[in-house]
Every structure is written in C-alpha cells, then in structure tokens.
N, C-alpha and C positions, 0 to 999 in steps of 0.2 A: 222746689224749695227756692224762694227767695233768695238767698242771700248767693245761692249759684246759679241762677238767673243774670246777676250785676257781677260778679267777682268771672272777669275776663277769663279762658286760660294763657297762661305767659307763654307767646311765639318768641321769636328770634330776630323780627323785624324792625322793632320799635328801635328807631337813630336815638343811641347813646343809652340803650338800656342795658342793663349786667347782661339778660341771656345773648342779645349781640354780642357783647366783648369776646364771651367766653368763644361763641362760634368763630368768630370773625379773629381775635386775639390768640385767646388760650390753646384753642386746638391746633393752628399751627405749629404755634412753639412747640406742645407739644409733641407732633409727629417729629420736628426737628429733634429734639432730647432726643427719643424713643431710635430714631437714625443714627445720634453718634453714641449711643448708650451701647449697642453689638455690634460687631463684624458682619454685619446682614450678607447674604447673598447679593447677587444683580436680580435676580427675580425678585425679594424681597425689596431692595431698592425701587426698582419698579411701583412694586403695587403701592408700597407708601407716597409714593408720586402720584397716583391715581387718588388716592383717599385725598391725598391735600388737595388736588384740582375741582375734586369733585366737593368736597366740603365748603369749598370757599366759594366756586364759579358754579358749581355745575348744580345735578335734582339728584337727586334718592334715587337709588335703582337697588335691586333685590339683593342678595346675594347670590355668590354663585353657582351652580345647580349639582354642585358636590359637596356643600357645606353640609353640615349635619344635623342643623337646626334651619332648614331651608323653607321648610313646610310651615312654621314656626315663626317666623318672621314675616312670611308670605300674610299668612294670616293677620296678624299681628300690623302690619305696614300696606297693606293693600290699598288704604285710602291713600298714603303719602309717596306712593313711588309714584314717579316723574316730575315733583313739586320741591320748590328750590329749599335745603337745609336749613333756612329761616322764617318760613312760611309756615310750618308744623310744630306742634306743641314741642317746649321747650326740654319738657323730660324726655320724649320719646327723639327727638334727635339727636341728645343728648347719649342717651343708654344704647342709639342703635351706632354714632358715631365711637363707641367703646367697641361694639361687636363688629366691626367692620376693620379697627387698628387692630383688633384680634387673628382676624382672616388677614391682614394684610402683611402681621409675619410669622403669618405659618403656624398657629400655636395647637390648632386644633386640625392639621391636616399631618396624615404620617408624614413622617422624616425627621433628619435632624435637630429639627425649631420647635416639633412638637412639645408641649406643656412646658415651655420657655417664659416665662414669667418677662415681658418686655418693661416692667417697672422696678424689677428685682433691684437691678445697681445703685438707686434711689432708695428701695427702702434700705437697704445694706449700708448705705455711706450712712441715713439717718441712726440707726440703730449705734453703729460704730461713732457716732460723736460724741464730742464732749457734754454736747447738753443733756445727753441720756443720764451720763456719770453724776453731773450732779444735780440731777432731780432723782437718781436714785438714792444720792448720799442725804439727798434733803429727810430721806423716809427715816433715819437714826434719831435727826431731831424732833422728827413727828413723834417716835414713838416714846418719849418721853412724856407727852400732855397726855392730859384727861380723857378718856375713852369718846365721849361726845365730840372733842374737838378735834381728834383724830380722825372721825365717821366725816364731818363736815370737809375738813380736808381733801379727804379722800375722794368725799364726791366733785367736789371744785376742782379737784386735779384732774378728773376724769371728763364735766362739762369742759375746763379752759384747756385741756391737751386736742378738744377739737380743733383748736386754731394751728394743731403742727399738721396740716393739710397740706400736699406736697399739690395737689392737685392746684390748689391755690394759691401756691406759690410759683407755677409756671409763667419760664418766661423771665424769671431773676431766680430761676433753682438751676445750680449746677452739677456736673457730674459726680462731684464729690460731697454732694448734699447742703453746702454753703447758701448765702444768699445773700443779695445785695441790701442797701439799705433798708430798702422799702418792705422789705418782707414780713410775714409776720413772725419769723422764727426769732428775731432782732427785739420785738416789743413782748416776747415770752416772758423777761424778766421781770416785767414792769407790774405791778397791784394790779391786780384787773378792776376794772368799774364798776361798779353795782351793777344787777341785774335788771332786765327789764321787766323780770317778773319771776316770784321767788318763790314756789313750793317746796321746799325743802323742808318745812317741818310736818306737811302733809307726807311725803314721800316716806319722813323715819314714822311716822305713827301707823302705815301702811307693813313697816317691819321693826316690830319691836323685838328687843333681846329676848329672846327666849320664847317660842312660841306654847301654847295646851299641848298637853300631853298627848302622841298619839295624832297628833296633825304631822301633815311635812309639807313644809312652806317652797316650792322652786321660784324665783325667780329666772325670768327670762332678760336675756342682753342681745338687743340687735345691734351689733360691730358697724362701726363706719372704717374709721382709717387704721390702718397698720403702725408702728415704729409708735413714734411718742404722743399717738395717743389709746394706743393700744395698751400699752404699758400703765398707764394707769389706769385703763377700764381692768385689768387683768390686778389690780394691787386693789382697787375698789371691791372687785369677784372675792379676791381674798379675805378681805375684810368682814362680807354680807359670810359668807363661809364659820370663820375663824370667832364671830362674836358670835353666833348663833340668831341673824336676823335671816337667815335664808339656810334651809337642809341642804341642798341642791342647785344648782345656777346652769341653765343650758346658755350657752353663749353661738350664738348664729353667727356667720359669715357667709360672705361670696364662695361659690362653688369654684370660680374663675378670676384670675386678674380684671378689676373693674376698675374705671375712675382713678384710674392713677397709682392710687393708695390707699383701695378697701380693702380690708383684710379678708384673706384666705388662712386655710388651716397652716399655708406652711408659715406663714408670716404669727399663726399664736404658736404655733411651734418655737418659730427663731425667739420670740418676744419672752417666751415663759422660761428658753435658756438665757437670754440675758441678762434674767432676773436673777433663775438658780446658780448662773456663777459670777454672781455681782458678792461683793462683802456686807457684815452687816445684817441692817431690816429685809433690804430690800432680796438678799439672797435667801433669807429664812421666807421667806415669800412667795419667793421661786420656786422652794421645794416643796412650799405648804401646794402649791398651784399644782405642781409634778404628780405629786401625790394623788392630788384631789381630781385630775384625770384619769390615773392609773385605776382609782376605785369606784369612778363613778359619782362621784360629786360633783363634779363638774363634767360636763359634757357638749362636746362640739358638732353642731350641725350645718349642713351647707345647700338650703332648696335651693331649687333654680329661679323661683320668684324674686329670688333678692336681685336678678338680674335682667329684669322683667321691665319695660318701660310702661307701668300701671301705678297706680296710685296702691296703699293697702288696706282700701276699700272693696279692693275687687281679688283680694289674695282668694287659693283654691282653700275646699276646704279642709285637704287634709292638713293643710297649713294653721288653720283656723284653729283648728282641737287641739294643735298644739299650746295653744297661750291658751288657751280656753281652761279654765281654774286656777291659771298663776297665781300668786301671791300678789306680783308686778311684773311687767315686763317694763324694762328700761328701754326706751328705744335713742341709739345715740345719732347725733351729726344733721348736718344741714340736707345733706340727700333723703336722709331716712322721714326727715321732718315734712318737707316737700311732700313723700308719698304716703305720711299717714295725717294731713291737713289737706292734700290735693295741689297741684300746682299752678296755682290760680293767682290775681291778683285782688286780695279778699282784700276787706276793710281791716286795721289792725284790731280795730275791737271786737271784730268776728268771735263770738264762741267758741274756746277750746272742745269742752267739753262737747259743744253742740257736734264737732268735727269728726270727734275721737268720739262718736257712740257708737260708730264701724264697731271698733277693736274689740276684742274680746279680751274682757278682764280689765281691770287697770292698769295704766301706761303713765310711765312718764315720759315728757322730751326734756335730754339733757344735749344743752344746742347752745354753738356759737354762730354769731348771725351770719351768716356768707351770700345770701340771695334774697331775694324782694319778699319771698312769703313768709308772711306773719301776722300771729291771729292774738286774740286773750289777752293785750292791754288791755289798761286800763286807758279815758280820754286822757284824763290828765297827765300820762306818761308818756302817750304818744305828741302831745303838744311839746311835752318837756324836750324829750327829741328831736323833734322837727324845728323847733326855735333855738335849741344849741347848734343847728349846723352852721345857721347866720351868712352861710355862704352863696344862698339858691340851689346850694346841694341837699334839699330838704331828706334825700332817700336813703341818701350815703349810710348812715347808722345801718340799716339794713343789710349790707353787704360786704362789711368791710370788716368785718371778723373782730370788732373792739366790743361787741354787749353780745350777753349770753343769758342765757332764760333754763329755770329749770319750770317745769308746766305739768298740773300733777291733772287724770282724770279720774276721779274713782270708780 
C-alpha cells in the first residue's frame, strides 16, 4: 500500500518533536510523581532509578527473567533490546516504558506492592474535585432540554472529557490533582472549538431510538482515561442504555494500570459510585449504571491486547469476534486512535475509512487531539489549521489537546 510506503512510523528521535518531549520530558516527571506519590521501599527506590537512567541515557534491555510476561515481551521486543529508547517506534516504547514503571514498583511481583495501582493518588484527588461536582450538577440542567440535545451533549461531553488526561498534564499535575496555568484542566471551562471533522449525525443514524423488533443492538466502548473522562463516557453508556439506541454496551478497559490514567475496572468501579452517590441527574444515573451491571446490560471487559504495543490491525482473534456484529463500537482517546489508524506519520487527508477497514463493524473515534496522528480532513481544513498557527508552529493544533474530531466508519 502506498500511502504506507510514504507515511513514516513516528520514533522518538526527531529534535523537537511531541514523541521526544514525551520521552525525554514527560516520562521523567513522571517517574518523579509516581516516587513521591508512596512511601516506596529502598529497593523500590532503586529500581525507579534505574528506569529513569535507563529511559533517558541508556537501550532497552528485557525484562527480568521472573516477570511473568517475560517470554511475551522477549518476543514482542527482540528487535529493540540493546537500541536507545528513541530510536524505536514511538508506541512500542511508549507501552513497554509503562510495563517496565510497572516492574519497577513491584506491582505484579508477590509482596506488599503487589496490584498497587502507582497512579491511584492521581485518579482519587481528580475524582474528589471540584470540577467533578460541577459537571455533575451541569447534568440537572441538561435534563431539562430536548431529548436530541441532550444525546449531542452527552456525546461532546464524552469527546471534550478526553482532554482531562492526567498523563498530559505531567509535569504541572500535582499530588493533590491541581494544576498550574498551562494545563489543560484550567481551559475545561472554556466553549470548545469546532471540530476538525464532524460525524455526529452519521454516528446517531447508526443508533436510532428504538431498534425492529426482535433485534438487540450492543454497542461496544473502548475506555481511554479514568476520573473525568470516564464519567462522561459512563453518563454517555447511560444514555445509548436509558433511550433505547443500544440493548446492551460492553465497555473495555485496561486489564492493568497503563499510561497514567487509563482506566481499569477499579477506576469504572470508583467512577460509577461517584455518580450513584452524587444528587440529582447525575446520581439517578449512577444507579441506572449500578443496575445495568448488576443485570447484564452493561458489561465490563479487560483483554490484555489493550496493553499490547500493536496497532489494532493486528488485534487476536478472539478479540475480533468480539466487535464483530456491533451495532458500533466507539473507540475513545488519543492512544486508542494511534492504534486503530497506526502510528505513522500519514498525510492528514489520509482515508479514514481506507484505515479503519481492519476493524470489524463500525467504529467511531471520539478524540481530542494529543499527538501528530491524524488522518480524514478535509484540504481545506487542514490549510485552515496550519495558517491559524501563524507562528511556524504549523503542528501545534495536533497535539495540544484544543480540536477534537468525531470520525464515523460504516
């Protein structure tokens, strides 16, 4: 295929590109949080010394020969061990530098540390703020408009809750979930902008109210982040549920703490009581959700592909059969988009549809922009872009978490 013949894949090398920062920037900071976040041991201390050293100066080297995914990664990394952290594709050091802070305090070896969530204190101060309370109090005034304008709502709150990415805020995120100016939790208040490209009326004609008789419509939700944007993907679930545009909704997550702040079952755990003992829309919600696991309407799954540094062109297949006759699967966030486009650096006019003819069934991406990949403009939207930065920051729009795109395949 052409068009991945010319569309690079995105390393970590390139001076002054987003995958640098993140390497070179974010992940430090990061291990730093993750240090004063527990009372770690001195061996834990340790090995997080080693991650940072080796992240930043040193190569890839395997895990080590009592992990429990050794064989697995051996496999998986055999081309990249001994070649420096910037040198190899941007996802897979990326997803192997997550399993590596994993091993490094203890999470998945007996003892104490074991299945210790090292981003818990992060999602718990986000959950416990103020800004939860009032976007949940916002849901009273929603429920007063028109049933269409509440659906569109509901979706927008679910696309613009990608930008409460704690991962993306490293670096000005602190322990008690705050953040400095620059953050994006600070410009959540503000109108969001047009999109760079709008299927949203493809998306509801894909689930209208009320399906034939004798059909049962699931929708499928691939989870990105936990805390406030989970909460709206969980008031969204409610919604497709409560109108009758979906029987059923499996919602996937991380089997493990990944990337900061993707969500795990304990994180739609905590999220769906915040909701049920919230006042109001948004507690009736809560219990609609409660419910709706208790019976099997909604249903939570956790492969270990989501934690796979592969694109999900290459998912297995008993994975496959799962979305395989959805209604829709929604796939949410800027990581999830990355590996069901590939993590290349494509033209932005690139073919959506042409990307997504992997997936099985219909897909949408409900995505705020965080990284370079980006496909399915139009020219004239991409000129529009690149001439408002005005600054020789032509890229910026890309990564900077201010445009969001809903992008429908059928």
């Amino acid at each position: 295929m052409a068009e991945v013949d010319d569309a690079p894949v995105i390393v970590c090398s390139v001076p002054g590109s987003f995958a640098r920062s993140v390497l070179a920037e974010r992940h430090p900071a990061l291990i730093e949080q993750v240090r004063d976040a527990f009372p770690w041991s001195p061996e834990r201390h340790r090995s997080l010394d080693a991650l940072l050293r080796s992240s930043t100066e040193g190569v890839i080297e395997p895990l080590g020969p009592h992990a429990h995914d050794r064989e697995r990664w051996d496999a998986w990394g055999a081309e990249y061990f001994g070649r420096s952290w910037f040198d190899v594709p941007f996802l897979w050091s990326e997803s192997y530098f997550y399993r590596l802070l994993l091993e490094a305090v203890g999470y998945f070896a007996p003892g104490p540390w074991q299945g210790i969530d090292p981003f818990a204190p992060f999602k718990r101060a986000e959950l416990r703020g103020s800004l939860v309370d009032d976007e949940l109090a916002a849901l009273d005034v929603l429920a007063r408009r028109p049933v269409a304008e509440r659906a569109a709502a509901y979706l927008q709150g679910s696309l613009w809750g990608n930008r409460a990415d704690l991962s993306f805020t490293v670096g000005s995120q602190t322990a008690d979930g705050s953040t400095d100016a620059g953050g994006t939790e600070e410009r959540s208040g503000e109108d969001p902008p047009p999109l760079v490209t709008d299927d949203s009326e493809v998306l509801w004609s894909l689930l209208p109210t009320g399906g034939p008789p004798g059909t049962a419509r699931t929708v499928h939700v691939i989870a990105d982040n936990s805390g406030r944007e989970l909460i709206p993907d969980l008031v969204l679930i409610d919604h497709l549920l409560e109108s009758g545009r979906a029987d059923d909704v499996v919602l996937h997550v991380k089997p493990y703490p990944y990337y900061v702040s993707d969500a795990t079952m304990a994180d739609v755990v905590d999220c769906a009581r915040r909701l049920a003992q919230a006042s109001g829309e948004a507690g009736e919600a809560g219990k609609r959700l409660w419910a709706a696991m208790g019976d099997g309407r909604l249903a939570v799954r956790a492969h270990g592909f989501f934690c796979a540094p592969f694109p999900y062109a290459e998912m297995p297949d008993e994975l496959r059969r799962q979305f395989d006759g959805a209604a829709l699967t929604i796939v949410k966030g800027d990581l999830n988009y990355r590996r069901l486009v590939g993590d290349r650096l494509w033209s932005p006019t690139t073919s959506f549809a042409g990307l997504t003819a992997h997936f099985p069934g219909p897909v949408v991406a409900l995505r705020t922009l965080k990284s370079d990949v980006i496909v399915g403009l139009e020219p004239r939207t991409v000129a529009r872009l690149e001439d408002a930065a005005g600054d020789g920051r032509s890229r910026a729009w890309r990564t900077s978490g201010t445009h969001g795109l809903v992008q429908v395949r059928t």
